[in-house]
C-alpha positions as CSV (number, residue, x, y, z in Angstrom):
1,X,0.0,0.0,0.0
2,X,1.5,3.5,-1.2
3,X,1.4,6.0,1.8
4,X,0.6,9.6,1.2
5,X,2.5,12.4,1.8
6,X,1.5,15.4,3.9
7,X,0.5,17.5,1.0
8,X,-1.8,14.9,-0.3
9,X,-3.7,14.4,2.7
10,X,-4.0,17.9,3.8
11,X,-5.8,18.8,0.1
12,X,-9.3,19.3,-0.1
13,X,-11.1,19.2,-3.6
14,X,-12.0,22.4,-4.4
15,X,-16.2,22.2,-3.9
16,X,-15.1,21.3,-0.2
17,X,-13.4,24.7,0.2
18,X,-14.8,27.1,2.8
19,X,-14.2,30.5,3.2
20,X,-15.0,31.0,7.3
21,X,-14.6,34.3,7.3
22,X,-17.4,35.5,5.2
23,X,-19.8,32.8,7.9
24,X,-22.0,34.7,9.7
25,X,-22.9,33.3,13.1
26,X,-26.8,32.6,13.6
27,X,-27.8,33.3,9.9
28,X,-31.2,31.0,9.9
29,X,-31.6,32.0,14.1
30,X,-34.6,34.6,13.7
31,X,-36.4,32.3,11.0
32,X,-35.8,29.5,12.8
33,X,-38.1,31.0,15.7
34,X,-40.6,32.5,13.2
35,X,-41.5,29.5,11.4
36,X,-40.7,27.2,13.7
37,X,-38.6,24.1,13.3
38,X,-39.0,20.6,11.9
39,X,-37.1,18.9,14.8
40,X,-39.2,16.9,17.3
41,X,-37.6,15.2,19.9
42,X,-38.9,11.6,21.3
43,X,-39.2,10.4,24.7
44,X,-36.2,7.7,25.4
45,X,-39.4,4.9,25.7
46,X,-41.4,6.4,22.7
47,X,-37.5,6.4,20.5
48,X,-37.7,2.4,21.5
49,X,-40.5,1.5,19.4
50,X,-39.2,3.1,16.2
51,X,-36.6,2.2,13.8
52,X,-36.1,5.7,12.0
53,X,-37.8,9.0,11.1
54,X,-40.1,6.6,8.4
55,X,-41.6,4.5,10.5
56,X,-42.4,7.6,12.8
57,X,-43.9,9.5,9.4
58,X,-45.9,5.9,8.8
59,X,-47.4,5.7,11.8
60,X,-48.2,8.9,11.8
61,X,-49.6,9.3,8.8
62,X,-52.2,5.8,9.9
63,X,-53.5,8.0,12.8
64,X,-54.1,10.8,10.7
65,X,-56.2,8.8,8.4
66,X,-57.9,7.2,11.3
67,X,-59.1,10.5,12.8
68,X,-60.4,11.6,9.3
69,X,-62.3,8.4,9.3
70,X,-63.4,8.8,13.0
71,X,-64.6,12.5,12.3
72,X,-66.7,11.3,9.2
73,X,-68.3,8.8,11.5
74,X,-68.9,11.1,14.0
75,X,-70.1,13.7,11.7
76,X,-73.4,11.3,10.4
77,X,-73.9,10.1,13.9
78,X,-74.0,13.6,14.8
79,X,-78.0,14.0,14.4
80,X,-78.6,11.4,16.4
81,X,-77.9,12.8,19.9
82,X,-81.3,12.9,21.5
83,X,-82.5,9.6,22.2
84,X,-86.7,9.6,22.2
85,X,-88.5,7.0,25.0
């Protein structure tokens, strides 16, 4: 096996270049707190049950889809509230 020398490993290709001194420091910060983030953080237990962010998505998206069907239920049974004797 060859080994490199110095320069060689010390050289980044070019798109990997980064100019730190034009960074500014909590560009996104104000937006961030505007919008709101995307980032929801799971309970150690709740983390258990899922292998990665799309079986959390899945599941989520099943409960969704049960509530829209619960609501429609709901919604015809609705009229029916006052039970005559």
């Amino acid at each position: 096996m060859k080994t490199k020398t110095k320069k060689e490993i010390d050289e980044l290709r070019s798109e990997y270049s980064f100019d730190y001194s034009k960074a500014v420091r909590g560009k996104y910060y104000k937006r961030i707190l505007a919008e709101g983030a995307n980032v929801v953080m799971l309970e150690p237990d709740v983390a258990k049950a899922f292998t990665d962010s799309a079986a959390v998505n899945d599941v989520l998206r099943s409960l969704l889809d049960l509530t829209k069907a619960t609501q429609r239920l709901t919604k015809h049974a609705g009229g029916r509230t006052s039970i005559r004797r």
